[in-house]
C-alpha beads as a LAMMPS data file, in Angstrom:
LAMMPS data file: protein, C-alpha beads

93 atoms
92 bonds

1 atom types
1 bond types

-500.0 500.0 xlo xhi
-500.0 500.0 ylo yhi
-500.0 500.0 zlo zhi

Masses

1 110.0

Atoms # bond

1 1 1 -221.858 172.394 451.636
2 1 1 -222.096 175.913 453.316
3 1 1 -224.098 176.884 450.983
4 1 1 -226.575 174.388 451.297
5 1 1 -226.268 175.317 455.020
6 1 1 -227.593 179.125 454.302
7 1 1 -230.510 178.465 451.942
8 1 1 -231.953 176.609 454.659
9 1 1 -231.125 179.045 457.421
10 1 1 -232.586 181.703 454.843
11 1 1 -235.918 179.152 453.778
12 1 1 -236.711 178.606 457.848
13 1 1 -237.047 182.135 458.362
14 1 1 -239.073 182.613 455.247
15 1 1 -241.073 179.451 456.452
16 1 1 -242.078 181.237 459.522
17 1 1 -242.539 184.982 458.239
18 1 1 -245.270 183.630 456.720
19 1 1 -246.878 181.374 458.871
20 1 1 -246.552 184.219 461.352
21 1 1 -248.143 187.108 459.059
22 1 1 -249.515 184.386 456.220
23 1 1 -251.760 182.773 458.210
24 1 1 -251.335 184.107 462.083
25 1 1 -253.290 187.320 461.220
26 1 1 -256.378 185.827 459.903
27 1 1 -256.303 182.989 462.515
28 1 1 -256.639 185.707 465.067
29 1 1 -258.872 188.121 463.414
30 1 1 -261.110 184.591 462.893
31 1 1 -260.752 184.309 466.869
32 1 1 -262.135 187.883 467.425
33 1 1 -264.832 186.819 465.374
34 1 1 -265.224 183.993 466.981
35 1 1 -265.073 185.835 470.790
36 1 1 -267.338 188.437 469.536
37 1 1 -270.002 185.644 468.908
38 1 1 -269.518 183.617 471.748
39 1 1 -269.730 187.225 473.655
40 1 1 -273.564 188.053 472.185
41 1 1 -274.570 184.283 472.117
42 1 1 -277.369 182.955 474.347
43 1 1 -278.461 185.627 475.864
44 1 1 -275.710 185.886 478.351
45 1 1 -273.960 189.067 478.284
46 1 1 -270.139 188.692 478.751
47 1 1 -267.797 191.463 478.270
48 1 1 -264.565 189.347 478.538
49 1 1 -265.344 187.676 475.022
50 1 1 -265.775 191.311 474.068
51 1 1 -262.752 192.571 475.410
52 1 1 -260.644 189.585 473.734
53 1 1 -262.276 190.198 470.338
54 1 1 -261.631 193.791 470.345
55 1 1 -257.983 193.066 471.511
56 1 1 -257.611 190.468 468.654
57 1 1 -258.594 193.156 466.167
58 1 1 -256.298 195.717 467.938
59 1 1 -253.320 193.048 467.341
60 1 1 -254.759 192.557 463.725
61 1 1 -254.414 196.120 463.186
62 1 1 -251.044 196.579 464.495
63 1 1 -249.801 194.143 462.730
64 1 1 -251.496 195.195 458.933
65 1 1 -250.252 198.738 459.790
66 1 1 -246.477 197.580 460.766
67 1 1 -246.677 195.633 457.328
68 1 1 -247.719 199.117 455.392
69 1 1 -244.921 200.624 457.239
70 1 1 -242.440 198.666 456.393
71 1 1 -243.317 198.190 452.386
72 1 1 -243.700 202.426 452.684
73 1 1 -240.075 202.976 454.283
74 1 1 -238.498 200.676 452.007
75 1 1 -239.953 202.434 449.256
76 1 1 -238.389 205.394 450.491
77 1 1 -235.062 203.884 451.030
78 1 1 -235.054 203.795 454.640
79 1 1 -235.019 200.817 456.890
80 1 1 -237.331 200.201 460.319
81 1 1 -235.390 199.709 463.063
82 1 1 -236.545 197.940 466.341
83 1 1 -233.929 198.973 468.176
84 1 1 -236.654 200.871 470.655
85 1 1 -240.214 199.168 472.007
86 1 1 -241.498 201.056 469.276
87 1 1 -240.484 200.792 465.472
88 1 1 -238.943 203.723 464.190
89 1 1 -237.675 204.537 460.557
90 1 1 -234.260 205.025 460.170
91 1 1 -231.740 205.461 457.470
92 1 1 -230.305 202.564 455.594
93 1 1 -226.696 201.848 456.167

Bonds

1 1 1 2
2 1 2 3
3 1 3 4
4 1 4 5
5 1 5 6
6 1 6 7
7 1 7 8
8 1 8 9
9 1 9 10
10 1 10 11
11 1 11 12
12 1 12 13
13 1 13 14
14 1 14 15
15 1 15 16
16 1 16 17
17 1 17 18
18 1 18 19
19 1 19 20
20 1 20 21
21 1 21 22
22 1 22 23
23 1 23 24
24 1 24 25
25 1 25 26
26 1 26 27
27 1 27 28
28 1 28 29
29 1 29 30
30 1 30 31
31 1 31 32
32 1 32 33
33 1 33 34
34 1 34 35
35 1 35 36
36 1 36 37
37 1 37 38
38 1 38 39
39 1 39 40
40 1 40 41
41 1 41 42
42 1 42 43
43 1 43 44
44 1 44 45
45 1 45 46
46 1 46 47
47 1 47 48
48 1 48 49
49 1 49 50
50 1 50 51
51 1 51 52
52 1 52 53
53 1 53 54
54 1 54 55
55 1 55 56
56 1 56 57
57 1 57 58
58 1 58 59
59 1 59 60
60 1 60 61
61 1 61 62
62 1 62 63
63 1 63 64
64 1 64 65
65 1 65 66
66 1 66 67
67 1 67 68
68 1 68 69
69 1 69 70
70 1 70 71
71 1 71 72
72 1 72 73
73 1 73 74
74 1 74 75
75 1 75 76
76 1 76 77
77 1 77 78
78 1 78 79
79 1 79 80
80 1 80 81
81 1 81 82
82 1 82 83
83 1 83 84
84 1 84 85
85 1 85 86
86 1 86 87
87 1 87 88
88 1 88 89
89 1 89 90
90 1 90 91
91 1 91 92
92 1 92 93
């Protein structure tokens, strides 16, 4: 019964890993899009569509480059820690 207990502790967190980085990244890189249109439409000028489009490609960015990261270090061997505000790669115990 314990066992049946972990896989779906271990299939939850799966579950939302991907969600998260499956589908959250292109939801908000479809949002910057999105800002960066409603931005330039009509004629208006408004810089705070502009300013959440370019900050929801920053996010994007971050988030494709923490992926890299991690695949790279665990190549390596190593682990990244979180331990910090900022990742860091560490040794693996």
């Amino acid at each position: 019964m314990h066992n049946l207990g972990f896989a779906l502790d271990g299939a939850w967190r799966v579950l939302l890993a991907g969600l998260l980085l499956g589908a959250g990244l292109p939801v908000l890189f479809a949002f910057g899009i999105r800002s960066l249109a409603w931005a330039d439409s009509g004629g208006v000028a408004r810089p705070a569509g502009r300013t959440l489009g370019y900050g929801l490609f920053a996010v994007v960015i971050l988030g494709v480059l923490l992926g890299i990261t991690f695949i790279v270090a665990t190549g390596f061997g190593k682990a990244l820690s979180f331990e910090h505000i900022y990742p860091t790669i560490v040794p693996k115990h």
